[in-house]
C-alpha positions in Angstrom: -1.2 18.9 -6.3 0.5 15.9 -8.3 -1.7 12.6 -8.9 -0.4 9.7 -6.4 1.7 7.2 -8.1 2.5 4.4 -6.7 4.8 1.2 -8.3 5.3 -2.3 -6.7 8.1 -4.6 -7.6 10.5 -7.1 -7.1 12.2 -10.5 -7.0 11.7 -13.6 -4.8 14.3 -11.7 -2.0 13.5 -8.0 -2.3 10.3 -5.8 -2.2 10.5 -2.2 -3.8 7.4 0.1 -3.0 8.6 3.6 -4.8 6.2 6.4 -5.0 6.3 10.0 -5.7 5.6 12.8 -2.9 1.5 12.4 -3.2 1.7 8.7 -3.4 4.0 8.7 -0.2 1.5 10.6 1.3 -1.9 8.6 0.1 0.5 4.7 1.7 1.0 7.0 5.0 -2.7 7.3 4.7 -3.6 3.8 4.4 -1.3 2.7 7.1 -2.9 5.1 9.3 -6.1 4.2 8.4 -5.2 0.5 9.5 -3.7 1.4 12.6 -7.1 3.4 13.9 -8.1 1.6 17.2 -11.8 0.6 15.6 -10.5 -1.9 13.3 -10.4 -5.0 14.1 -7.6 -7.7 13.4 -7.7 -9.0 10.0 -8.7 -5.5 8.2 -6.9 -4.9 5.0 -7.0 -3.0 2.3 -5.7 -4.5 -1.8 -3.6 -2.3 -4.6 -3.8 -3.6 -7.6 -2.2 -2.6 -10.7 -3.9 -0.4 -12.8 -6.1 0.9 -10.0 -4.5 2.0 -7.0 -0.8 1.1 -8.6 1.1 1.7 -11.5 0.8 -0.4 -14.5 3.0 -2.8 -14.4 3.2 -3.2 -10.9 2.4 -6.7 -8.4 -0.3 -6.5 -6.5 0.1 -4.8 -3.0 -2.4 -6.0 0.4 -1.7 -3.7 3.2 -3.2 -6.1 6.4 -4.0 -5.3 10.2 -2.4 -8.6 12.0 -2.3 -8.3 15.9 -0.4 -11.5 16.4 2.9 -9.7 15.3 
């Protein structure tokens, strides 16, 4: 199976999150992980590049807000 790779980037208007099959599935993940009922409001998770991300890429917080 291929290593997750994940890129963030952008401008001030326009977020790009592009990813290649493994790295789609590893955000699906994530997301599902914050969505699980035991969490409470507030959870989130931080990519950073380098670690989680691609080098090169902006730092990425995934975050559980019930007040949307």
């Amino acid at each position: 199976m291929d290593e997750p790779r994940i890129k963030v980037y952008g401008s001030a208007t326009e977020i790009t999150v592009a990813a290649n099959a493994a790295g789609l599935r590893d955000l699906a993940e994530r997301l599902m992980g914050l969505a699980d009922p035991e969490l409470s409001d507030g959870y989130h998770e931080h990519l950073e590049s380098g670690i989680n991300l691609e080098e090169g890429s902006v730092s990425l917080i995934l975050a559980r807000d019930e007040a949307l």
